[in-house]
C-alpha positions, 0 to 999 in steps of 0.5 A: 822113245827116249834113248834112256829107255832104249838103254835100258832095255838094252842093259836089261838083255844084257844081263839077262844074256850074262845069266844064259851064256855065262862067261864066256858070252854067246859065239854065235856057233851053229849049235848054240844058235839052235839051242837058242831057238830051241829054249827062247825061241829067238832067230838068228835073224834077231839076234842079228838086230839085237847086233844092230841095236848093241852097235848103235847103242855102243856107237860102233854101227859104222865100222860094225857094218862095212860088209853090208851093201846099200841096201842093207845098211839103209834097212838097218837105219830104218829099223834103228830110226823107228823108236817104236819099233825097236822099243817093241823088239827090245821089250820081246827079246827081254821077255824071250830070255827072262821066258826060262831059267836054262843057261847053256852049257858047253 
């Protein structure tokens, strides 16, 4: 996968992410974790890849990543080398946000 089809992918979550959490962007709260779950069907578990993918993309990897251990950090790199992949959950994330027209309200 080019890069130029990563960004886009990611630029695409991006706004799809504007639309549902407005302004004010997603927390990461407890409550509004559930609720994602609950009308999405996204995990905190990939929301902390869509992280990952976001701090690569942004180049802030390193310093966003200094409270991993070794082990970790070298899953997060496999993860972020795997083109494939990482093209596969962007294309699943996109379609999970675009699956519903709810926007959360605080």
């Amino acid at each position: 996968m080019t890069r130029l089809i990563r960004s886009e992918l990611i630029k695409s979550v991006l706004a799809e992410m504007d639309r549902v959490w407005g302004p004010d962007g997603f927390g990461g709260e407890l409550e509004a974790y559930g609720w994602l779950q609950e009308h999405f069907g996204i995990t905190e578990e990939e929301d902390v890849q869509w992280q990952d993918v976001l701090s690569d993309w942004a180049g802030t990897l390193a310093e966003d990543t200094t409270d991993l251990d070794e082990d970790e950090k070298k899953q997060v790199t496999a993860f972020l080398q795997d083109d494939s992949v990482v093209t596969v959950f962007l294309e699943t994330l996109l379609q999970r946000y675009k699956s519903s027209d709810r926007t959360y309200s605080r």
